[in-house]
Every structure is written in structure tokens, then in C-alpha cells.
ZATOR-42215 format. One record per residue (C-alpha): residue number from 0; residue in three letters; x, y, z. Coordinates in nm, 3 decimals. Layout:
# ZATOR-42215
{n = NUM res = ALA X = X Y = Y Z = Z}
...
This chain:
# ZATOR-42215
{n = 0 res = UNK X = 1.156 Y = 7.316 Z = 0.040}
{n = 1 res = UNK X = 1.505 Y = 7.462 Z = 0.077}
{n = 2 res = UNK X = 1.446 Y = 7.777 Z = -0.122}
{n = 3 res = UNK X = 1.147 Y = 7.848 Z = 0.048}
{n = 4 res = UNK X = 1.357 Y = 7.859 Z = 0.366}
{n = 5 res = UNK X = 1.658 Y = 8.039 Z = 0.217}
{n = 6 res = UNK X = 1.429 Y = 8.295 Z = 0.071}
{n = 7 res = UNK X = 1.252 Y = 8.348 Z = 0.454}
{n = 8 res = UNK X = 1.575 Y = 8.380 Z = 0.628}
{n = 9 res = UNK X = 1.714 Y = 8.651 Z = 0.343}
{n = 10 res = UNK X = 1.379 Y = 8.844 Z = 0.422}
{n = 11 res = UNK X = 1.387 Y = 8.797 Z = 0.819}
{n = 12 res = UNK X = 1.754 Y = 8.853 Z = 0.913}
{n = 13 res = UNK X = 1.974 Y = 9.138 Z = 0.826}
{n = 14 res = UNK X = 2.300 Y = 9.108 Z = 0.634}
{n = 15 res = UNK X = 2.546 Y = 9.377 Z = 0.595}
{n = 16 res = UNK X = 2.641 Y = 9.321 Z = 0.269}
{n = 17 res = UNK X = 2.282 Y = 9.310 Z = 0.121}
{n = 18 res = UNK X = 2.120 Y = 9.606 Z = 0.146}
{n = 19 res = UNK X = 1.780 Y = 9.687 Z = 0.309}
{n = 20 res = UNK X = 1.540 Y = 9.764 Z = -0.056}
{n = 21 res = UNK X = 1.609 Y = 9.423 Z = -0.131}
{n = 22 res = UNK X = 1.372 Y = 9.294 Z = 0.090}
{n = 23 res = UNK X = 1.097 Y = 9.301 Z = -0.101}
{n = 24 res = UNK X = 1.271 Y = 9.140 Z = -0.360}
{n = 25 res = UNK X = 1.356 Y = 8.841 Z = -0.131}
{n = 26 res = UNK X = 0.947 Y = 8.825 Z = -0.082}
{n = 27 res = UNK X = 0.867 Y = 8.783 Z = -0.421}
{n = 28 res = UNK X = 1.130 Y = 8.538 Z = -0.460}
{n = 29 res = UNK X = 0.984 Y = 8.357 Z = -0.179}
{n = 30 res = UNK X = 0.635 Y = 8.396 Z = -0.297}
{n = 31 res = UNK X = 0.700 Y = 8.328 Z = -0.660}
{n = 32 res = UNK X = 0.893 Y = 7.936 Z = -0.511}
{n = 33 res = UNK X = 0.607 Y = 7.889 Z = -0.320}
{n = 34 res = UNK X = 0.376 Y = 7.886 Z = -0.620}
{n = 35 res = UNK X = 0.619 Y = 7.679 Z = -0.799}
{n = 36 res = UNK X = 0.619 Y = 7.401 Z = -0.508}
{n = 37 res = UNK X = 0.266 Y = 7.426 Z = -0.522}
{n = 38 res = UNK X = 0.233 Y = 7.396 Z = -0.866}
{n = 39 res = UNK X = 0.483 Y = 7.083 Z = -0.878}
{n = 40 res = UNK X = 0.257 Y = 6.907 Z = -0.644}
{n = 41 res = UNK X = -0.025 Y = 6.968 Z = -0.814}
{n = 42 res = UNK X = 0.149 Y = 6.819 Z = -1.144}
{n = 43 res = UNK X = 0.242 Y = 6.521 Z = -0.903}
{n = 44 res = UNK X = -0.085 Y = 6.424 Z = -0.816}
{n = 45 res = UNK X = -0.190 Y = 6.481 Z = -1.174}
{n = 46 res = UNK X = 0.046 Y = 6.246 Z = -1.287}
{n = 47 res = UNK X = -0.050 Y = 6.009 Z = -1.000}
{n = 48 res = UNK X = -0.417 Y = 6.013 Z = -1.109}
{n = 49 res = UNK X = -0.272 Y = 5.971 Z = -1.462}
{n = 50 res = UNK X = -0.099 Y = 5.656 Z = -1.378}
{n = 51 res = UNK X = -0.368 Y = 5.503 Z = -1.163}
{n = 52 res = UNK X = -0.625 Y = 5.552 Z = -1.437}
{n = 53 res = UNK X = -0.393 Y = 5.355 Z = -1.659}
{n = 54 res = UNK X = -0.364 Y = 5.102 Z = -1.452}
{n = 55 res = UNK X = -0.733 Y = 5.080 Z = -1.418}
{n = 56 res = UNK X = -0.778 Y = 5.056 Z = -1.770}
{n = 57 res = UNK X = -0.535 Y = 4.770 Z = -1.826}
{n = 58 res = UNK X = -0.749 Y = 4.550 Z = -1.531}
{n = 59 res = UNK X = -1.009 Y = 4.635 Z = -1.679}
{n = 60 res = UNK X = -0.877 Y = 4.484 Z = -2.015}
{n = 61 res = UNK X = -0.730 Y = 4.197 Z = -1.831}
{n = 62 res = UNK X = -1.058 Y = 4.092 Z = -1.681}
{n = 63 res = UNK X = -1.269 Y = 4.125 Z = -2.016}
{n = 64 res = UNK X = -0.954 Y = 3.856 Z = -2.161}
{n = 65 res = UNK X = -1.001 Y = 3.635 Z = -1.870}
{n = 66 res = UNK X = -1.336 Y = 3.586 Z = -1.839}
{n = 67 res = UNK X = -1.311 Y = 3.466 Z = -2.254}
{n = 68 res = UNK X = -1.073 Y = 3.263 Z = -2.152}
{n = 69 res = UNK X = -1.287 Y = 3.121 Z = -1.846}
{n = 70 res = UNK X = -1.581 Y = 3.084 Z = -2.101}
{n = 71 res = UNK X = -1.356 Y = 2.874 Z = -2.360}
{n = 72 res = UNK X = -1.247 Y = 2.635 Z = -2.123}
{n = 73 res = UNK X = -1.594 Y = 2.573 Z = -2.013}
{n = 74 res = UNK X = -1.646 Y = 2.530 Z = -2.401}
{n = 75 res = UNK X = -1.389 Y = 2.286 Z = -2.399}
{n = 76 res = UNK X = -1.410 Y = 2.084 Z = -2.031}
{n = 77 res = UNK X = -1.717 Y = 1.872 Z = -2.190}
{n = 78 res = UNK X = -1.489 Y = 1.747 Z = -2.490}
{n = 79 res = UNK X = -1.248 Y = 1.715 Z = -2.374}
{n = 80 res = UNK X = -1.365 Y = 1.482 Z = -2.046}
{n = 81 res = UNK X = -1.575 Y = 1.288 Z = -2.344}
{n = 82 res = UNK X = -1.245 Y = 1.204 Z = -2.563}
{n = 83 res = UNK X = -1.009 Y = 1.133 Z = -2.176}
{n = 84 res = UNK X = -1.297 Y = 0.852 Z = -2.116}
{n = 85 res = UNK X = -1.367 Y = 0.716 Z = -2.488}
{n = 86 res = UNK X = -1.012 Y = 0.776 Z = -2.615}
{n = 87 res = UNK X = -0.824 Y = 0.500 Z = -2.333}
{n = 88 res = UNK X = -0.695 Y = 0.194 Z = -2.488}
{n = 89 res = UNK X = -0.812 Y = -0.068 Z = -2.240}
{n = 90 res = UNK X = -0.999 Y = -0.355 Z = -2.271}
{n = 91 res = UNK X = -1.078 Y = -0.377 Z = -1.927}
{n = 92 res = UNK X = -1.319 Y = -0.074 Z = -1.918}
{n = 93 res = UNK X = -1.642 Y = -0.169 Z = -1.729}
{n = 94 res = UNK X = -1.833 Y = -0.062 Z = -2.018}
{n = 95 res = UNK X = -1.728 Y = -0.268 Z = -2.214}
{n = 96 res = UNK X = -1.805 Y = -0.588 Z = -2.159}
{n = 97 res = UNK X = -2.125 Y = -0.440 Z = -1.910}
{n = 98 res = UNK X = -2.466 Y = -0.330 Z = -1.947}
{n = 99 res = UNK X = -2.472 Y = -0.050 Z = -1.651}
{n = 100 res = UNK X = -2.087 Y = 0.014 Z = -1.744}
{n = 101 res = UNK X = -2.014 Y = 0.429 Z = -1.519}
{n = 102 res = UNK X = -2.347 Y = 0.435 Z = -1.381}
């Protein structure tokens, strides 16, 4: 962090134009950023945690709406194979016209 480093070098070196019982100042400046940067990356992984939870949530939802659908077209495979054989419009099906006709 920039400040962080500013604030160090204000407390290390010595500058003629800023005088000495500022020091301390520069310190708690230094101490009070440091905090702050600490406190921003707490927030960060906060809001990390935040957003991962989210996204947990939603594939969670996703999976609960799949596995209906997965279930429906299970449901719906049977028919639907039934009406694709009985619904053709030939007359040359082989069960038509014989006794053993798919088996």
C-alpha cells in the first residue's frame, strides 16, 4: 500500500521543513492506514464469501430444476416412443400384416 510506505518514510527519514514532534503523528497515520488496509481486506473476502455463497445457492436451484426436468422426460420417453411407432403411416409395417410383428 502506498500510504503505508509514504507514512514509514515520513517517520524514518528527516526533513528539514517538517519538524521533529511530528513524528509521532506520522505513526499514527501509519498505524491508523494499516488498520484501514486491513480492514478493506477483510471486507474483500467478506464480499468474496458473499458472492460464492450466491453462487452456491443458484446451483443449488439449478440442480433441483434439472433433475424435474430429467424426471418429466422420463415421464414422457414411454409416450412418446408408443405414438413414433403406432402413429407412422405405412402399410408396410411388419405388424401388420404378421403375427410376431417387433418381436
Amino acid at each position: 500500500a502506498p500510504m503505508v510506505e509514504v507514512g514509514e518514510e515520513l517517520q524514518r527519514l528527516s526533513f528539514p521543513f517538517i519538524d521533529k514532534n511530528m513524528r509521532p503523528y506520522f505513526r499514527d497515520v501509519e498505524i491508523h492506514v494499516k488498520r484501514q488496509m486491513e480492514d478493506l481486506g477483510n471486507l474483500c473476502d467478506i464480499a468474496s464469501q458473499t458472492i460464492e455463497i450466491g453462487l452456491l445457492l443458484e446451483s443449488s436451484r439449478q440442480s433441483i430444476v434439472q433433475r424435474k426436468f430429467a424426471g418429466w422426460a422420463a415421464i414422457l420417453a414411454f409416450p412418446t416412443a408408443i405414438a413414433g411407432i403406432y402413429g407412422m403411416n405405412f402399410e408396410n409395417m411388419p405388424e401388420l400384416k404378421w403375427e410376431y410383428g417387433y418381436f
